[in-house]
C-alpha positions as CSV (number, residue, x, y, z in Angstrom):
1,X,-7.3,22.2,-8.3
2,X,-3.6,21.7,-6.9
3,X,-4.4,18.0,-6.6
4,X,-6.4,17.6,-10.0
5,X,-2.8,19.1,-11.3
6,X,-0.5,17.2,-9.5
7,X,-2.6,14.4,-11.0
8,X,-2.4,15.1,-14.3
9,X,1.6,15.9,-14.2
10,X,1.8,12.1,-13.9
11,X,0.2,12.7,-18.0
12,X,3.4,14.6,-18.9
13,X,5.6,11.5,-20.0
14,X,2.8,10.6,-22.3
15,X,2.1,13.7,-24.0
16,X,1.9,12.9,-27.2
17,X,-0.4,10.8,-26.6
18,X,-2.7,13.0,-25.0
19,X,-1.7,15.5,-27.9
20,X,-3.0,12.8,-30.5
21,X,-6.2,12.5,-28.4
22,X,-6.7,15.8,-28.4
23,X,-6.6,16.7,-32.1
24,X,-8.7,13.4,-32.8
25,X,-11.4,15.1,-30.4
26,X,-10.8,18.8,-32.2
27,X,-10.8,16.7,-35.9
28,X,-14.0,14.5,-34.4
29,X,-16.0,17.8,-33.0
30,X,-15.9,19.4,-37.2
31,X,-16.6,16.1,-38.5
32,X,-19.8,16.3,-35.7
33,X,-21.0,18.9,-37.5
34,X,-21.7,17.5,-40.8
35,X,-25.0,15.0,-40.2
36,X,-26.5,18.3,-39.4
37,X,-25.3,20.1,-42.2
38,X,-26.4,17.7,-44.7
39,X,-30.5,17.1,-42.8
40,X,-29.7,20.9,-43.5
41,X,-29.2,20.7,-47.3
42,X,-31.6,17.6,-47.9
43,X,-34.3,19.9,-46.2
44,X,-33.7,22.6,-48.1
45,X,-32.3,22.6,-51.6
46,X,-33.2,18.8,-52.4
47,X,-36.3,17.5,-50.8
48,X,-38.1,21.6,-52.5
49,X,-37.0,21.0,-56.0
50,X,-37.7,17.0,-55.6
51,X,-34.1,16.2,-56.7
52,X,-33.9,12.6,-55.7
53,X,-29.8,12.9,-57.2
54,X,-29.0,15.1,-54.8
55,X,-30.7,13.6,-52.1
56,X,-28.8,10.8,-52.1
57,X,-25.9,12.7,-52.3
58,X,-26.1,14.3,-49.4
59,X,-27.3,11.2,-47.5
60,X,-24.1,9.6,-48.7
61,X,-22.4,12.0,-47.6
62,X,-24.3,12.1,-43.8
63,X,-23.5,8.3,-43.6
64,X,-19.8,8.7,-44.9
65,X,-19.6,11.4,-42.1
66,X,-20.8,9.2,-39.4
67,X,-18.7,6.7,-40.5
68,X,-15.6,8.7,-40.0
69,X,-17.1,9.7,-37.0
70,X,-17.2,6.3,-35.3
71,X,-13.5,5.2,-36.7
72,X,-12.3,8.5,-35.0
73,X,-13.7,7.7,-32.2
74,X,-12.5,4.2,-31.7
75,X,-9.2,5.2,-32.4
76,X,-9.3,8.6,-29.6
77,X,-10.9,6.2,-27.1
78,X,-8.4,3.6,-27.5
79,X,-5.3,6.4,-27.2
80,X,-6.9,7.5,-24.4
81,X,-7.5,4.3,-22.5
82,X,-3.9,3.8,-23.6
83,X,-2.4,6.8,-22.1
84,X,-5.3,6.7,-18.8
85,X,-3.8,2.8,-18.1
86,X,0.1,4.0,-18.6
87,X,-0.6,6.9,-16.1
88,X,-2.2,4.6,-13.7
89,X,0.3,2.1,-14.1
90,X,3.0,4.6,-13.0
91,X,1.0,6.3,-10.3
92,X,0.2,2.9,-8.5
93,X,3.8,2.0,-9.0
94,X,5.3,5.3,-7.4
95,X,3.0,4.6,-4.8
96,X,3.8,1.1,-4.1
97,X,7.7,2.0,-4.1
98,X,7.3,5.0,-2.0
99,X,5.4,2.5,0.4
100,X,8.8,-0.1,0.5
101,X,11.4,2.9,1.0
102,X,9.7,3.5,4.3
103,X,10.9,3.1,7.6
104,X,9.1,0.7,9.9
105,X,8.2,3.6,12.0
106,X,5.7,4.5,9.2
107,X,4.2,1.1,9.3
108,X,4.1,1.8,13.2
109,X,1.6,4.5,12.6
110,X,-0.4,3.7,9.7
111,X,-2.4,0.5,9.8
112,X,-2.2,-2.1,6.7
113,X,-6.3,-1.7,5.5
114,X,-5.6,2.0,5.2
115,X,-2.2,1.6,3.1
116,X,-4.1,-1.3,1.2
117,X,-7.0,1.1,0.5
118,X,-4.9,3.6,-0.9
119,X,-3.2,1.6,-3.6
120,X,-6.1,0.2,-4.4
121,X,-9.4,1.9,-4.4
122,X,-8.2,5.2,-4.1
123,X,-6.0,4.6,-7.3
124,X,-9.0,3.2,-9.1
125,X,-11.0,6.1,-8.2
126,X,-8.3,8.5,-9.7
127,X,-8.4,6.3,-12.6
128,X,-11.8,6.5,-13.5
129,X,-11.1,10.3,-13.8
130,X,-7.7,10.2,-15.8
131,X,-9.3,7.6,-18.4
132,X,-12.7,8.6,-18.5
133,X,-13.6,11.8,-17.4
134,X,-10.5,14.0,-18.7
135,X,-11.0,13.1,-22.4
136,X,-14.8,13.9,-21.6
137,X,-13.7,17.4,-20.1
138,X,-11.6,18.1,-23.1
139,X,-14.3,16.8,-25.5
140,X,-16.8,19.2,-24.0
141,X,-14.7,22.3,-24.0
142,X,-13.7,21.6,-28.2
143,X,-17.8,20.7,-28.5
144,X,-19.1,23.6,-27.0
145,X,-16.7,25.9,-28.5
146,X,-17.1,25.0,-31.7
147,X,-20.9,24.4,-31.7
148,X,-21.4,27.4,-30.4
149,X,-19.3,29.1,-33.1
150,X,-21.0,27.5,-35.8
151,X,-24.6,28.4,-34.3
152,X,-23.2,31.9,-34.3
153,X,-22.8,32.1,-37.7
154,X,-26.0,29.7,-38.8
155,X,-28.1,32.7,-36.6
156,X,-26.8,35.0,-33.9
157,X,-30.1,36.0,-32.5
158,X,-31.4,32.1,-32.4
159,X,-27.9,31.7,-30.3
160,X,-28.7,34.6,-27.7
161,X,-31.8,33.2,-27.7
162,X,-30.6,29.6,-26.3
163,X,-28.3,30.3,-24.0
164,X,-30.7,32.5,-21.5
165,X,-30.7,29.0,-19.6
166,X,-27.3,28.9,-19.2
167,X,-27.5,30.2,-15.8
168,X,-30.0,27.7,-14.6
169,X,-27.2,25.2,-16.2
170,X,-25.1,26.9,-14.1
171,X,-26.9,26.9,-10.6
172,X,-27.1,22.9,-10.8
173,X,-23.2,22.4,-11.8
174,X,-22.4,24.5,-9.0
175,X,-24.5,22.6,-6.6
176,X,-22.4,19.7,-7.4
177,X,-19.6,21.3,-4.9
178,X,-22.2,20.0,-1.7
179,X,-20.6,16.4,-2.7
180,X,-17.4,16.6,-2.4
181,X,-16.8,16.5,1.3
182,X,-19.1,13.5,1.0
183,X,-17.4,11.7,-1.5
184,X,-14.1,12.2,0.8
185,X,-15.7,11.1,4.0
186,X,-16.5,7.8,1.9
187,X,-13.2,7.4,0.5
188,X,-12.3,7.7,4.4
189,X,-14.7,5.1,5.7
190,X,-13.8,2.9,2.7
191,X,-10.6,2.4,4.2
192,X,-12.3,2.2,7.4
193,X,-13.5,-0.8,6.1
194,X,-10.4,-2.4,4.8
195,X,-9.1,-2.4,8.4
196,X,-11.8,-4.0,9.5
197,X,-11.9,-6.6,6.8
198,X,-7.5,-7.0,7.2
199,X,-8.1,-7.6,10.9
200,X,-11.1,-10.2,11.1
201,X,-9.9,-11.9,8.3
202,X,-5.8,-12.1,9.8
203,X,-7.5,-12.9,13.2
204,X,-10.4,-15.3,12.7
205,X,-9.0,-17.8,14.5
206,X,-9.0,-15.6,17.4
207,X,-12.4,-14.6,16.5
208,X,-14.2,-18.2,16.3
209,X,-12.5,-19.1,19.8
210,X,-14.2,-16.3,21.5
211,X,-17.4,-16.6,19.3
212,X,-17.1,-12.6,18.2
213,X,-18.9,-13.2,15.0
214,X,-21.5,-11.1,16.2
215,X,-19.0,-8.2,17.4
216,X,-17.3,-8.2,14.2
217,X,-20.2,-8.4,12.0
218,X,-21.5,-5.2,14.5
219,X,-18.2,-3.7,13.8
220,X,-18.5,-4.2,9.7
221,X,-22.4,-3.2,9.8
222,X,-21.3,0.3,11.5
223,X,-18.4,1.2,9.1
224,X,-20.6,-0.1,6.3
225,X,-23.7,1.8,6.7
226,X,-20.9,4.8,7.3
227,X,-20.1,4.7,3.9
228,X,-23.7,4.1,2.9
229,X,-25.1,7.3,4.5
230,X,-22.2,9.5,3.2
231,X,-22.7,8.0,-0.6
232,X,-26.2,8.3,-0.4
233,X,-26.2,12.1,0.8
234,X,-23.5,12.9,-1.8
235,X,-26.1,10.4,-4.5
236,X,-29.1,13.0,-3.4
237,X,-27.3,16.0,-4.2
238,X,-26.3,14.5,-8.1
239,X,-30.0,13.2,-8.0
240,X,-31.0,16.5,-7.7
241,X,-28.2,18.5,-9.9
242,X,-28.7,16.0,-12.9
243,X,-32.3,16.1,-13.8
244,X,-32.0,19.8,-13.6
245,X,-29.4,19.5,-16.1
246,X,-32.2,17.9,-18.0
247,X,-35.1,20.3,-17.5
248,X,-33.0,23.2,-18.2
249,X,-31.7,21.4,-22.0
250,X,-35.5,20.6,-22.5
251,X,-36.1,23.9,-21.7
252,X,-33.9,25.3,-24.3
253,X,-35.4,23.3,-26.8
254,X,-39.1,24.6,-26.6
255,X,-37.5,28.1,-26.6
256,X,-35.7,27.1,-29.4
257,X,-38.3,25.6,-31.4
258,X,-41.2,28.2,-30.1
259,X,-38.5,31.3,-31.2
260,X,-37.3,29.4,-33.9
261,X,-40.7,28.5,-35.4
262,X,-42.0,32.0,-35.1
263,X,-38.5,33.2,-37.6
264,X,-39.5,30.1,-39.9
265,X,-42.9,31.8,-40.5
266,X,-42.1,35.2,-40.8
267,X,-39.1,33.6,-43.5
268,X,-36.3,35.1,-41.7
269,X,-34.9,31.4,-41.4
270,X,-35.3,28.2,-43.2
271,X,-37.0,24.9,-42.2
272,X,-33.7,23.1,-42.6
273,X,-31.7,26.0,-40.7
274,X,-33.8,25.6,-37.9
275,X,-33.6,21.4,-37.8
276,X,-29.6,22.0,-38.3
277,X,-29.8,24.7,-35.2
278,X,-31.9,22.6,-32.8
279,X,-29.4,19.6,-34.0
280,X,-26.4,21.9,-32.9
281,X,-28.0,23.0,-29.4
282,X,-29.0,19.3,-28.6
283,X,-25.2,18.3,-29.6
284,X,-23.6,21.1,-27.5
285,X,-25.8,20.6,-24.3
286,X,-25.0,16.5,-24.4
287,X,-21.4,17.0,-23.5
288,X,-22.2,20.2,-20.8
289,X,-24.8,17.1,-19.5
290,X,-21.8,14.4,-19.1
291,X,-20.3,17.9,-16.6
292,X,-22.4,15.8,-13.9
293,X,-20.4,12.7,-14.3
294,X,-16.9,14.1,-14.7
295,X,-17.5,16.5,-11.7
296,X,-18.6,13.4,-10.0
297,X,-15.5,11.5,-10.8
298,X,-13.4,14.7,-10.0
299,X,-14.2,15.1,-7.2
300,X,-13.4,11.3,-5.9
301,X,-10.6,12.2,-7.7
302,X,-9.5,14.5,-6.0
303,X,-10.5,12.8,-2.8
304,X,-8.9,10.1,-3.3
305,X,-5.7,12.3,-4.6
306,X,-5.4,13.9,-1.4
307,X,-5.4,10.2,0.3
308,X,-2.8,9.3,-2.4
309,X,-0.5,12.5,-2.3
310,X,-0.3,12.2,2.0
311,X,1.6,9.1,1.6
312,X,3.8,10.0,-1.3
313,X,4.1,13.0,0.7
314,X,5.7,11.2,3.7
315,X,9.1,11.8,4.2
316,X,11.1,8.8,4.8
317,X,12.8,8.2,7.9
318,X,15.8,6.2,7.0
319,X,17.3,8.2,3.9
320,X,20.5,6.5,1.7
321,X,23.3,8.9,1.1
322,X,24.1,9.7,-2.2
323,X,27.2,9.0,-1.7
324,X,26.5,5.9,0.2
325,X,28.9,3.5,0.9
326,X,29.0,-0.2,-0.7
327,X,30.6,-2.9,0.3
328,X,30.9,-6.3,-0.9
329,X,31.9,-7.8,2.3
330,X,31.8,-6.8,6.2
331,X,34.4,-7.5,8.5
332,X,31.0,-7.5,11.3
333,X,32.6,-5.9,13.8
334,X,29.4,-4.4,15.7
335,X,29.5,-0.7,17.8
336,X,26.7,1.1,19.8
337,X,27.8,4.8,21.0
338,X,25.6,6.1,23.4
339,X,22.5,5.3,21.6
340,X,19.1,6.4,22.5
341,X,16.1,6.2,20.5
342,X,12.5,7.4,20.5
343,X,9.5,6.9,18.5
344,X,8.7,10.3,17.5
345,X,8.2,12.5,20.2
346,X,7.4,10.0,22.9
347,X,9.9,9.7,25.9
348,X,13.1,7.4,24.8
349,X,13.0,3.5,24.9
350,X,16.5,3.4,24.7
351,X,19.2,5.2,26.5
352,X,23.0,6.2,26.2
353,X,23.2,2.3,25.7
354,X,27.3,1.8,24.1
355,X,28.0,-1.9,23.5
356,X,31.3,-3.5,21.1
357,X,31.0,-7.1,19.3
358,X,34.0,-8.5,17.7
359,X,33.7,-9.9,14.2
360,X,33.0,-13.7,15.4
361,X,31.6,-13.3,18.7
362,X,27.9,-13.6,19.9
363,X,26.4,-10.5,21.9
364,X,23.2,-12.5,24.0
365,X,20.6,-9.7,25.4
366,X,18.4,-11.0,28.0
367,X,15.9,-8.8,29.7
368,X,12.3,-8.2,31.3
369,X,9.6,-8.0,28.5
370,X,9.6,-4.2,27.2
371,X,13.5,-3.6,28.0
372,X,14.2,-2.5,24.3
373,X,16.0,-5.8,23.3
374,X,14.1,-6.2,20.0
375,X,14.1,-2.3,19.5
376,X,17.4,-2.6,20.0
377,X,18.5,-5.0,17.1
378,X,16.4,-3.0,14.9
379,X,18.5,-0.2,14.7
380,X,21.2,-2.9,13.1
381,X,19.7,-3.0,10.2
382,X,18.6,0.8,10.1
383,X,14.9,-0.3,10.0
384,X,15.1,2.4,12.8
385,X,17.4,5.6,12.8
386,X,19.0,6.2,16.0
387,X,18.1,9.6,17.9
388,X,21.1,10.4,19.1
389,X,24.3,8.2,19.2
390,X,25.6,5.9,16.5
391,X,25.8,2.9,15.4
392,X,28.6,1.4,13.6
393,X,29.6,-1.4,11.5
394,X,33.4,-2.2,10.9
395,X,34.3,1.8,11.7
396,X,31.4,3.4,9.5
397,X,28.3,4.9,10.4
398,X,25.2,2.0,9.6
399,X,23.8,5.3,8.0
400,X,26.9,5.9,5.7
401,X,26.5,2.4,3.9
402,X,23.6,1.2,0.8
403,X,20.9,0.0,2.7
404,X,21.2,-3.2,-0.3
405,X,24.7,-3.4,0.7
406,X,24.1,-2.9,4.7
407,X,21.2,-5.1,5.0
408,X,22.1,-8.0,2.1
409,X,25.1,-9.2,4.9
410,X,22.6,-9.3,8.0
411,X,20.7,-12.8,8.4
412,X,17.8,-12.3,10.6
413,X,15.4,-14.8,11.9
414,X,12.6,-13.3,14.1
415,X,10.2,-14.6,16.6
416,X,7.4,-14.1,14.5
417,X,7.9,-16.0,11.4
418,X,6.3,-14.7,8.5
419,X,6.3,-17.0,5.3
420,X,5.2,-15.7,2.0
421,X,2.0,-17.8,0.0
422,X,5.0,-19.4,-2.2
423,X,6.4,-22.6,-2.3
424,X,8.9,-23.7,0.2
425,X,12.2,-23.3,-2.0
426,X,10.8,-19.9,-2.7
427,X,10.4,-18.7,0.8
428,X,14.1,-20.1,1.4
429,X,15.5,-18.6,-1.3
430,X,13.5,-15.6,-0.6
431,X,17.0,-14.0,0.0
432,X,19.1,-15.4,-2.8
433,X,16.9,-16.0,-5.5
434,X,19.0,-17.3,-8.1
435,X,20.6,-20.2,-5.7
436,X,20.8,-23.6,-6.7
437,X,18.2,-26.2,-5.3
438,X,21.5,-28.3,-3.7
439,X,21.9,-25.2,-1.7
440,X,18.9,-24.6,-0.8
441,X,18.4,-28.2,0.4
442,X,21.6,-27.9,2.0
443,X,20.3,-25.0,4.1
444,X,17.5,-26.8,5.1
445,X,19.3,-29.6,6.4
446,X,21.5,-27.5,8.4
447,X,17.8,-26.0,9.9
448,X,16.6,-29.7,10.7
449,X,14.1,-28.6,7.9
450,X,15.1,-31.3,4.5
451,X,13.4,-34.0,6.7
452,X,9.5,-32.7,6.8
453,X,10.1,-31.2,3.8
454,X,10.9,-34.5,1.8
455,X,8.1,-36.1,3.2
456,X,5.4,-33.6,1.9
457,X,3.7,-34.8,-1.4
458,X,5.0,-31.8,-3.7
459,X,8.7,-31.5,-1.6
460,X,9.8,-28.4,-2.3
461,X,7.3,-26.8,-4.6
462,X,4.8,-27.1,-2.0
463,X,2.8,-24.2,-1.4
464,X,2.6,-23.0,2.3
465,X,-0.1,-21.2,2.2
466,X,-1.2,-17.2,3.4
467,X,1.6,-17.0,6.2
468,X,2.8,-20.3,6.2
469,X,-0.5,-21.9,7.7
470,X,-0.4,-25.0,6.4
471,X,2.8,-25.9,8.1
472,X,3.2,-26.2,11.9
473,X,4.9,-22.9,14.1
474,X,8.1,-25.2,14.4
475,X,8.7,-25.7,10.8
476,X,7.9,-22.2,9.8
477,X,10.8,-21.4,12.1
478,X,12.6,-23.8,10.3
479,X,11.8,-22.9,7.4
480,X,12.9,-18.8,8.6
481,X,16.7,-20.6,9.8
482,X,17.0,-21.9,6.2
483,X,16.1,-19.1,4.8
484,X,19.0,-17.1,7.0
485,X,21.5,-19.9,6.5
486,X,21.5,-19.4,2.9
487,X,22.3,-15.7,2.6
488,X,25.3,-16.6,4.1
489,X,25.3,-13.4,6.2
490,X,28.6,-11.7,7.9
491,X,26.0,-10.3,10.7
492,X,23.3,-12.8,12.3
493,X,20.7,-11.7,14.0
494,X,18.5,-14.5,16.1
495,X,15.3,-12.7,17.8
496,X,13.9,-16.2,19.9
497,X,14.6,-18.3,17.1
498,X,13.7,-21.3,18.3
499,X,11.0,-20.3,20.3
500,X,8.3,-22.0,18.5
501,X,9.6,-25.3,18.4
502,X,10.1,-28.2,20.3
503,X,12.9,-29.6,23.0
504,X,14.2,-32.0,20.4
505,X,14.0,-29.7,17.2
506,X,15.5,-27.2,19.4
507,X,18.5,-29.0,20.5
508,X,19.1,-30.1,16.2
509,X,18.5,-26.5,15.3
510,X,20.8,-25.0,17.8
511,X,23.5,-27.3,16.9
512,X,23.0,-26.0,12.9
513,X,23.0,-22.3,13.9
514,X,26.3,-23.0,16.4
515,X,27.9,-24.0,13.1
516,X,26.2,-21.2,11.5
517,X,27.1,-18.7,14.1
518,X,31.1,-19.6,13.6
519,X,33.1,-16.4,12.1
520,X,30.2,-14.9,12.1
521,X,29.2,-11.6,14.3
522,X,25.7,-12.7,16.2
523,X,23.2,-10.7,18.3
524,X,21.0,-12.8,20.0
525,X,18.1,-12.4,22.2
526,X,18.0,-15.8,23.3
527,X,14.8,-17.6,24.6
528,X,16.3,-20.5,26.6
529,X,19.6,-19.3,29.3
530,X,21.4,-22.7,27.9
531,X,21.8,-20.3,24.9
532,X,22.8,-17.0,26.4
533,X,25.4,-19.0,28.6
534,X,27.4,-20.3,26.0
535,X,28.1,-16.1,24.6
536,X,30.8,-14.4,24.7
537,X,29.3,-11.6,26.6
538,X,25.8,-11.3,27.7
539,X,23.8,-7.9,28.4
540,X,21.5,-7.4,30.7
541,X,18.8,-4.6,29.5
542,X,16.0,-3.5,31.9
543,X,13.9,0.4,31.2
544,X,15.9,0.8,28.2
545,X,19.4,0.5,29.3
546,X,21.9,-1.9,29.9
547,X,22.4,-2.8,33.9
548,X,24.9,-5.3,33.2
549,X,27.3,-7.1,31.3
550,X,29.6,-9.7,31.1
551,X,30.0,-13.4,30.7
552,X,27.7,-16.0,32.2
553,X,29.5,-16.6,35.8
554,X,30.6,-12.8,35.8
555,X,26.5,-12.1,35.9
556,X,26.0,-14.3,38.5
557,X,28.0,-12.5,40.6
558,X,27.2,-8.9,39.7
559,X,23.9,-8.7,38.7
560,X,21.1,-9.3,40.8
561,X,18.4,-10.0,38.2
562,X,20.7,-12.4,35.9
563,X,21.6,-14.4,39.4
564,X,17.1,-14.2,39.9
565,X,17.0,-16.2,36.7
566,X,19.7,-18.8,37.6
567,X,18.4,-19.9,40.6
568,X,15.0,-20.0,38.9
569,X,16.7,-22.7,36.7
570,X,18.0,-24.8,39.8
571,X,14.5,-24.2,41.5
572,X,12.9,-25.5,38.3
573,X,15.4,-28.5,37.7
574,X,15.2,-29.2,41.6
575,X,11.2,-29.6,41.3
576,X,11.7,-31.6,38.2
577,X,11.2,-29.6,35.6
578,X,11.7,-31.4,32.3
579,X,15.6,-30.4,30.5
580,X,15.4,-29.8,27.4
581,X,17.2,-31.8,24.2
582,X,20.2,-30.6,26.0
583,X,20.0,-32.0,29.3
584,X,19.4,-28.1,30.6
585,X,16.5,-26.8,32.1
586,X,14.1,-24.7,30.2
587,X,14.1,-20.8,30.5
588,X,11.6,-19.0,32.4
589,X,9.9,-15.7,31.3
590,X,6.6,-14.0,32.4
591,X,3.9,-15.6,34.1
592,X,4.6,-19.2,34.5
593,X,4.8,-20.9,31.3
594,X,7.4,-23.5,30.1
595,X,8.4,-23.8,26.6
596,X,6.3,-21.5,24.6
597,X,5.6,-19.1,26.9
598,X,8.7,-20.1,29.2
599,X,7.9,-17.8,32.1
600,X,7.6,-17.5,36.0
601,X,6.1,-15.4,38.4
602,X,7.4,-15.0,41.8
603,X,10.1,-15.1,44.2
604,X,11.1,-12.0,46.1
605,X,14.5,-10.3,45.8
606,X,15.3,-8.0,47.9
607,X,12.0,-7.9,49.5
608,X,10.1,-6.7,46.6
609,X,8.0,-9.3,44.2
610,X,9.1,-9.6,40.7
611,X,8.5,-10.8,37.2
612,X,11.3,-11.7,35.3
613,X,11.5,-12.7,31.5
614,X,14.3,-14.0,29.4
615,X,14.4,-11.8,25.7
616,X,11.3,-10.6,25.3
């Protein structure tokens, strides 16, 4: 019941709309009473006498009824549907919103079918209640009420009489209750199914190379038949609760008829009061009838409400001030205080790490995979809130500022590049939406990006496709530089940026974000070590914390692992390893891989075996 009202409270801004409906319904139910009525009259005072006038007066009267009837009842359905749609509208929308202020640690924990799920079949199901079943509920109570009134005072005994099967009515409404935890396990399994749909469809690539169809149709199929079995269970107990619904009306109408007959021929009622009676029952009942339907879509209602109400229930991690600060343009001077952070309750990634960048200079973080070097750069942004510590921008608090204002002057190009199915200007401009096409082709010049881009048959306006796939990995990351360049940002933040392209692209894109990266503060956690030498201090992260820092020949000589990669480099460049655009010898990471992967495994230090990895 709390749920079915917290739904409805999303009705209050439209309430006189509902109030409309509502007297429509209450006007509707007396005009409902009037074909009865008149069979009542023409039954008794015309068709006995043979008064053909009259007759037709009172059928004209029946079909003027039933023509108010049905102009009525367009106009409360329409209201309705009206008022359902607004509701809905506003519901999906407060959901969708609530869904963008969150943190990423909620995305950590919920997967994308589920959220997915929720704004979409979840809010359907709540809608099929809210348009449909609501107005029905409301229509029964004013049809009942009335009908019953008016049976009252057409014959009080013939009244008591019909409603002796009102507790069988009963016993089948209340055994509607048995399908509610069924209905919610569906709603559950439904968005069981989503994930596995999201994740074979994201991944098929993955899945035709190791020929898993027959896994992931395994996978669907069990999930699937999940949702069968728990629909079909809840399906058998309405199978059984509606045609008693029937056999107990039925059954009022042979008592009906049987009682009523017998006071027709002792002549303590009329023919026509008895056809305007059984009218009345068989009128009231139809509405008590649709009870299996609305408690039906109730109860996904309220299953799905509960599904609904835990996310908007969710409090946010990263909260804006009220008072929050706005500024229309950072210094980028860049301070970690003894920061340590956690996801959740599990032990710290990140600890007591303190770090200063200077508005202009480049911070490079370098680093076995899992240091915190990515977790790390998050906390920029405040896509993470520190646990303890702080982290400041230009003297203030990164939790003190707008997050519009913090996070429209941080440029961020990530490993990962994700493209939206838009055109290419549009992903570039994704930032800045209302720049000029010069500057947008400016930026992609300055990303080594204009070139491939001219070539394409459309130029610009050409579509990329779901996450970019119809261009290569190198000029998605192009297109992700551009895309940075054109903010304009006071803060850059470059997580492997060129990591997906090749030598030659590398060298041309690295020359653009050098310029880029001039007068402007830059974190880096650089994928090649001919970009982390050319920093103005370099950290070296390893469990969380920083075990060095300094510039390129102060590591060499005080930390042990950045001296391991260097010599990696000469070892590499020794055995012929090919240099890059640059002349310098590719990075090395885990397991042995050049470029891509850029990794090595092996060569002891200190008598111990190690794997080292640059960035990630």
């Amino acid at each position: 019941m709390n749920i079915l009202l917290r739904l409805i409270g999303f009705v209050r801004p439209y309430w006189w709309g509902t109030a409309t409906s509502v007297v429509l319904i209450v006007v509707l139910t007396f005009f409902r009473l009037g074909p009865a009525w008149f069979t009542k009259e023409i039954i008794d005072k015309a068709i006995p006498v043979g008064d053909f006038a009259l007759a037709l007066t009172f059928v004209a009267a029946l079909l003027g009824v039933s023509l108010v009837v049905n102009l009525l009842s367009a106009a409360e359905m329409y209201i309705d549907q009206w008022v359902g749609q607004r509701v809905i509208f506003d519901l999906r929308a407060k959901l969708y919103d609530h869904l963008q202020s969150q943190s990423m640690s909620f995305y950590d924990t919920n997967q994308t079918g589920q959220l997915m799920s929720r704004v979409t079949n979840d809010v359907n199901q709540v809608q099929m209640f809210l348009t449909g079943g609501l107005s029905r509920l409301i229509n029964t109570v004013m049809t009942v009420g009335i009908f019953l009134t008016m049976m009252f005072l057409l014959d009080w005994q013939l009244t008591l009489v019909s409603l002796v099967i009102l507790p069988l009515i009963v016993y089948f409404q209340y055994g509607y209750g048995k399908a509610f935890p069924l209905y919610r396990l569906a709603s559950q399994k439904a968005a069981d199914l989503n994930v596995v749909i999201q994740e074979d469809v994201t991944g098929i690539k993955l899945v035709k190379a190791f020929n898993r169809e027959p896994h992931e149709a395994e996978r669907f199929n069990r999930v699937n038949w999940d949702i069968r079995e728990a629909r079909m269970k809840a399906n058998v107990a309405m199978a059984i609760a509606s045609p008693g619904q029937d056999f107990a009306t039925y059954c009022s109408a042979i008592i009906i008829i049987c009682y009523g007959g017998w006071r027709v021929m002792t002549g303590d009622l009329t023919i026509g009061g008895l056809a305007a009676f059984y009218s009345y029952v068989l009128t009231m009942w139809s509405p008590v009838r649709w009870l299996t339907f609305m408690n039906q879509m109730a109860q996904q209602a309220v299953a799905s409400g509960e599904r609904i109400f835990e996310i908007l229930d969710t409090a946010q991690d990263v909260v804006e001030k009220p008072n929050a600060v706005v500024v229309d343009r950072l210094d980028g001077k860049v301070e970690l205080e003894n920061v340590t952070f956690a996801y959740g309750k599990n032990p710290p990634l990140l600890k007591n790490i303190s770090a200063t960048v200077e508005p202009g200079q480049t911070l490079a973080l370098v680093g076995p995979s899992g240091s915190g070097k990515t977790t790390l750069i998050n906390l920029v942004p405040r896509f993470y809130d520190v646990t303890s510590g702080v982290v400041r921008i230009d003297g203030h608090d990164v939790r003190d500022f707008g997050l519009q204002s913090l996070r429209s002057q941080i440029g961020m190009v990530m490993q990962e590049t994700f493209l939206f199915n838009l055109t290419i200007r549009e992903n570039i401009s994704y930032g800045r939406e209302d720049a000029p096409l010069a500057e947008i082709e400016a930026a992609a010049r300055a990303a080594n990006a204009h070139e491939f881009i001219a070539e394409l048959e459309e130029g610009y306006e050409t579509f990329v496709g779901e996450r970019g796939v119809k261009l290569s990995g190198g000029q998605r990351q192009r297109i992700a530089i551009a895309r940075a360049i054109l903010v304009n940002p006071r803060i850059l933040i470059l997580d492997e940026a060129t990591s997906s392209v090749d030598n030659q692209t590398d060298y041309l894109i690295r020359q653009a974000l050098d310029e880029l990266m001039k007068g402007r503060t830059t974190i880096v956690i650089a994928h090649r070590l001919s970009t982390v030498q050319r920093a103005h201090q370099i950290a070296v992260m390893e469990k969380g914390q920083i075990t060095a820092r300094g510039t390129h020949a102060e590591l060499l000589h005080s930390s042990p692992l950045y001296q391991h990669l260097n010599e990696i480099q000469f070892a590499l460049q020794k055995e012929g390893a090919p240099p890059d655009a640059s002349g310098v010898p590719v990075a090395v990471g885990v397991n042995g891989a050049s470029n891509g992967a850029n990794s090595v495994n092996g060569a002891s230090m200190n008598g111990t075996r190690r794997t080292v990895e640059v960035a990630r």
